[in-house]
VOVEXDO-559740 format. One record per residue (C-alpha): z, x, y; residue in three letters; residue number from 1. Coordinates in steps of 0.001 Angstrom, whole numbers. Layout:
# VOVEXDO-559740
Z = Z&X = X&Y = Y&res = ALA&n = NUM
...
***
This chain:
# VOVEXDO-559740
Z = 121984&X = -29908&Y = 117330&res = UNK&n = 1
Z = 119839&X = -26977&Y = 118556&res = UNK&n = 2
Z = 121911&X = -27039&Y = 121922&res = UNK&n = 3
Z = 125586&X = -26578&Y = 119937&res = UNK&n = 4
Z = 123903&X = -23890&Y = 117404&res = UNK&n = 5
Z = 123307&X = -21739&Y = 120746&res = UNK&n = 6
Z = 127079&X = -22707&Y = 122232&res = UNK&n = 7
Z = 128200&X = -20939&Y = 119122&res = UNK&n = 8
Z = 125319&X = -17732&Y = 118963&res = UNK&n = 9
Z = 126123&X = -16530&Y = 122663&res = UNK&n = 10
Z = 129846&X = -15823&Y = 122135&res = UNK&n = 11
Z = 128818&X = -14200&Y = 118390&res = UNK&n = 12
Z = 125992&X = -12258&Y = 120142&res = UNK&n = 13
Z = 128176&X = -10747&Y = 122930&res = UNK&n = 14
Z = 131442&X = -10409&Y = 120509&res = UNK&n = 15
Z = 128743&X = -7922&Y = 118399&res = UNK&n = 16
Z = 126883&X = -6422&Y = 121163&res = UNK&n = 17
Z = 130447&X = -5566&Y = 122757&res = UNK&n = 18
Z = 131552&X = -4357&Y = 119350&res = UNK&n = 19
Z = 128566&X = -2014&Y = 119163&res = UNK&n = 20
Z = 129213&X = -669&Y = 122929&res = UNK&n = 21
Z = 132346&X = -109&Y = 122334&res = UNK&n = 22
Z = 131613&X = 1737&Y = 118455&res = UNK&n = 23
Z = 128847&X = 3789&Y = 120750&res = UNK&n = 24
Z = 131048&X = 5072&Y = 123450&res = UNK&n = 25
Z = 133904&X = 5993&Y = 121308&res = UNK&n = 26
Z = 131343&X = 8405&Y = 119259&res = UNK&n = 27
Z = 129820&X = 10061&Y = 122462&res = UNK&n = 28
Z = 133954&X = 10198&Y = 124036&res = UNK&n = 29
Z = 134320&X = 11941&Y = 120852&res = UNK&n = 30
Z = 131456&X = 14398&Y = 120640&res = UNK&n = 31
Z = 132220&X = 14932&Y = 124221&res = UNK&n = 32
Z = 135948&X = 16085&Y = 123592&res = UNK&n = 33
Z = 134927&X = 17992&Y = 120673&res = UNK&n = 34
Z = 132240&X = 19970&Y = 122818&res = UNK&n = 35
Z = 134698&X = 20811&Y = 125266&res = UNK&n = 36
Z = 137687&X = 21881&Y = 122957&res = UNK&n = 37
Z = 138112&X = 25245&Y = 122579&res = UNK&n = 38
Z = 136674&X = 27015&Y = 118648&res = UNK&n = 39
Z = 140455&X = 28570&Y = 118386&res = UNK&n = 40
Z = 143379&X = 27718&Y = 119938&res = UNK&n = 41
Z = 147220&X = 29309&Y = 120004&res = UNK&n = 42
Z = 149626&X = 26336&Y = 120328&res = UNK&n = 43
Z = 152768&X = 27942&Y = 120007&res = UNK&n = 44
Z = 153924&X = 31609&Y = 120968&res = UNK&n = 45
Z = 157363&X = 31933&Y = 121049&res = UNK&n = 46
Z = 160701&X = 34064&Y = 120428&res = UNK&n = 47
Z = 162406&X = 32136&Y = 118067&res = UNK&n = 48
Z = 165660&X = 33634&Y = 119743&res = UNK&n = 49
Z = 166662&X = 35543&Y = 122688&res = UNK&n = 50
Z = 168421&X = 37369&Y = 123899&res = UNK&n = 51
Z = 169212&X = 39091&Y = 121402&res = UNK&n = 52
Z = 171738&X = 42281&Y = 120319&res = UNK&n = 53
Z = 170147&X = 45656&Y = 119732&res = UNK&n = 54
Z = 169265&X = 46550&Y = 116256&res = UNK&n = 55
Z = 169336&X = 43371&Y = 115958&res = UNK&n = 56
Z = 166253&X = 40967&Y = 114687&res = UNK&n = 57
Z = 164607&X = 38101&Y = 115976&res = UNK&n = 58
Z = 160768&X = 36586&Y = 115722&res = UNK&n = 59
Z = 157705&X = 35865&Y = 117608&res = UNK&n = 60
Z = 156360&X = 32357&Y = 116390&res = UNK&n = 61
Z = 152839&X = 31783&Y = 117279&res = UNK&n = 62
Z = 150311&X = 29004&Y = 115764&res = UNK&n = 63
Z = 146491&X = 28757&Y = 115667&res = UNK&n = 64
Z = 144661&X = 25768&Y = 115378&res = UNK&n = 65
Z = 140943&X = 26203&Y = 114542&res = UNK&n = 66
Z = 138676&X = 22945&Y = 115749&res = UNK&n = 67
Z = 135636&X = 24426&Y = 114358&res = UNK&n = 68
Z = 134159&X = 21873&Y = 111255&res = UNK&n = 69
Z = 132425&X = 24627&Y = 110178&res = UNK&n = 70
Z = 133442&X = 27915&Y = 110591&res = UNK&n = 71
Z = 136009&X = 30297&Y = 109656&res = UNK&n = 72
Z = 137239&X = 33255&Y = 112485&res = UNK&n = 73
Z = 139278&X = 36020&Y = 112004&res = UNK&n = 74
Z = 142207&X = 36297&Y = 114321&res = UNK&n = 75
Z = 143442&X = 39488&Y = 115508&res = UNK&n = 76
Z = 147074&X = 39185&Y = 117229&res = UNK&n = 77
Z = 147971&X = 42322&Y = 119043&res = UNK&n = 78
Z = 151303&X = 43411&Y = 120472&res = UNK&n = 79
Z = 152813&X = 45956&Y = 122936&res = UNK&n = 80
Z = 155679&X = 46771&Y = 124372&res = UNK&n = 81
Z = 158733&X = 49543&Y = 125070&res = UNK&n = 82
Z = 158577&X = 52169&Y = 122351&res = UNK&n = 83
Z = 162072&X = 50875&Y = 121337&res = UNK&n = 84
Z = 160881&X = 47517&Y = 120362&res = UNK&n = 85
Z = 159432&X = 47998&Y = 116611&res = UNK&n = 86
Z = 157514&X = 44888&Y = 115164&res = UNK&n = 87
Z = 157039&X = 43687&Y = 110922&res = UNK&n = 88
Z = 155781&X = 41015&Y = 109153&res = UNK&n = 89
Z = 158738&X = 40581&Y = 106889&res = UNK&n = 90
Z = 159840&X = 43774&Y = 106498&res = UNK&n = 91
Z = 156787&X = 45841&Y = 106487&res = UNK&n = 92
Z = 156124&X = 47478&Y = 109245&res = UNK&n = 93
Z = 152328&X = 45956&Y = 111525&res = UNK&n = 94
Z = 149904&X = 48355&Y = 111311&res = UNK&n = 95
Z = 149753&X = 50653&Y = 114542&res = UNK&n = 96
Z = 146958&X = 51822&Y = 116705&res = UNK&n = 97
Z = 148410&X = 54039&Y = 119842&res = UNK&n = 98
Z = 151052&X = 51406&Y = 121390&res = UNK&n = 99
Z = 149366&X = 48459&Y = 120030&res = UNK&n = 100
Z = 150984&X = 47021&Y = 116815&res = UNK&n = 101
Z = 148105&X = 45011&Y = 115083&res = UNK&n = 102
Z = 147969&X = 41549&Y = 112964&res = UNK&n = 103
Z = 145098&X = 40089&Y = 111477&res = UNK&n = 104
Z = 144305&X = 36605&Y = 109506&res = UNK&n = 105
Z = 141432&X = 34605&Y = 108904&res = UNK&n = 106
Z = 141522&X = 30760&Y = 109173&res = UNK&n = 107
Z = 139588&X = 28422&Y = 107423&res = UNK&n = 108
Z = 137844&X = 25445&Y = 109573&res = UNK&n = 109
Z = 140087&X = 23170&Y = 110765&res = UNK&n = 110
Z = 143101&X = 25009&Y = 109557&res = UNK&n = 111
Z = 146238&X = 25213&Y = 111394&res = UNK&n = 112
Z = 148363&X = 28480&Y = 110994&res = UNK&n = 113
Z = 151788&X = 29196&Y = 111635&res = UNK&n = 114
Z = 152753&X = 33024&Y = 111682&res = UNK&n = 115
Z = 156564&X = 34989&Y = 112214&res = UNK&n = 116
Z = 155907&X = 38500&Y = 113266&res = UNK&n = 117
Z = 159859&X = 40274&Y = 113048&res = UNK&n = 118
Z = 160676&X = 42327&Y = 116524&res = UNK&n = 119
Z = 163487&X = 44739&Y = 116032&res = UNK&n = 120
Z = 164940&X = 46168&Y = 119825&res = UNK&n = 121
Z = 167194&X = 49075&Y = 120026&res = UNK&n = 122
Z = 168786&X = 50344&Y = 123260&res = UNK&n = 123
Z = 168507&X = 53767&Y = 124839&res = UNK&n = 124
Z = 172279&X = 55320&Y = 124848&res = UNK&n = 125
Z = 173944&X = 54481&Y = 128100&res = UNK&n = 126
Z = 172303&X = 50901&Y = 128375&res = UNK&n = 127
Z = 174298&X = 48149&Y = 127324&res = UNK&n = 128
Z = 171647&X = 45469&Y = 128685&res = UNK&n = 129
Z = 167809&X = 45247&Y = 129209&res = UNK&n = 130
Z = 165028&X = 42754&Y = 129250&res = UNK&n = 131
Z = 162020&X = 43980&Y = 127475&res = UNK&n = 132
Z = 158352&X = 42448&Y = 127825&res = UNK&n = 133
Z = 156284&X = 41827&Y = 125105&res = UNK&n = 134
Z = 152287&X = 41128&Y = 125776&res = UNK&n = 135
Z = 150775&X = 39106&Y = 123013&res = UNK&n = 136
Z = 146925&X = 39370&Y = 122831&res = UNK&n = 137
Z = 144935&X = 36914&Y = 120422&res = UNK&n = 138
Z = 141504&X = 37799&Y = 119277&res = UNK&n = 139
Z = 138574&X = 35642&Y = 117821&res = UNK&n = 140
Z = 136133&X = 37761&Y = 115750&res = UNK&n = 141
Z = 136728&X = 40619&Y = 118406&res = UNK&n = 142
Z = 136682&X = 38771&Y = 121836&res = UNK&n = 143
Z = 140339&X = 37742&Y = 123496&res = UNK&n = 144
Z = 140929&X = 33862&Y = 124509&res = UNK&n = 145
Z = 144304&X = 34007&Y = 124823&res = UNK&n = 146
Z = 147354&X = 36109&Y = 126239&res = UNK&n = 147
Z = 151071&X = 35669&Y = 126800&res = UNK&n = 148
Z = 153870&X = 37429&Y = 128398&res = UNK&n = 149
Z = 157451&X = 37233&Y = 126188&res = UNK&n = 150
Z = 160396&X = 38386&Y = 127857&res = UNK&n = 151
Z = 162932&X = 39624&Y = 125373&res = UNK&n = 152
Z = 166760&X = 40425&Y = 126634&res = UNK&n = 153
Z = 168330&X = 43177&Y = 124440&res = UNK&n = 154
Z = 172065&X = 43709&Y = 124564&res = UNK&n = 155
Z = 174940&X = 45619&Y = 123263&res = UNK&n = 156
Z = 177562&X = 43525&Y = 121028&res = UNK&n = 157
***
């Protein structure tokens, strides 16, 4: 009997040992990822349309994704552009420093955010069509990780 007790403990022991290999490496792929995944992260910046006519309205959609378990980080989202390009959230006005137009929000650990920041163009006199560029700077607690480059095409109706 002691020979078919051990027939059937083998495939038990290995089916557990496996299990608990497999349990293990799963944990350290995970810490792994997690180490190497970024605090903050933008998923989305977008215009929401373009082009677009002047005095017209469209939006910049951006979304943050904080990974951290932990922590909380203010975001600072700065934007330039031509002087003719005005920016609100809703229809207030950003804040404005020089030529930077200025949005901040804090987000909570492992909060996703999704934000729509208005842009209002307007065309010189004499230009009926123009492509205007829009940098988008994102700030965690004062240090940049991430930029983009929107290209928004004004024109007249």
């Amino acid at each position: 009997m002691k020979a078919a007790s051990n027939a059937y403990e083998n495939p038990i022991k290995f089916f557990v040992y496996a299990l608990v290999i497999f349990i293990m490496l799963f944990m350290l792929l995970n810490t792994l990822e997690n180490l190497f995944k970024p605090p903050v992260e933008v998923t989305e910046c977008v215009l929401t349309s373009n082009p677009v006519q002047s005095e017209g309205q469209t939006s910049i959609r951006f979304t943050i994704k904080n990974n951290d378990e932990r922590k909380s980080y203010i975001i600072r989202v700065e934007f330039s552009s031509n002087e003719r390009v005005t920016f609100f959230l809703g229809s207030k006005q950003l804040q404005k420093q020089g030529d930077i137009w200025l949005y901040e929000e804090s987000i909570n650990p492992l909060a996703t955010h999704t934000q729509f920041i208005n842009v209002r163009p307007t065309l010189e006199k004499g230009v009926s069509k123009i492509s205007y560029r829009i940098h988008v700077k994102f700030y965690r607690n004062g240090t940049e990780f991430f930029s983009k480059n929107l290209d928004l095409t004004v024109y007249l109706p």
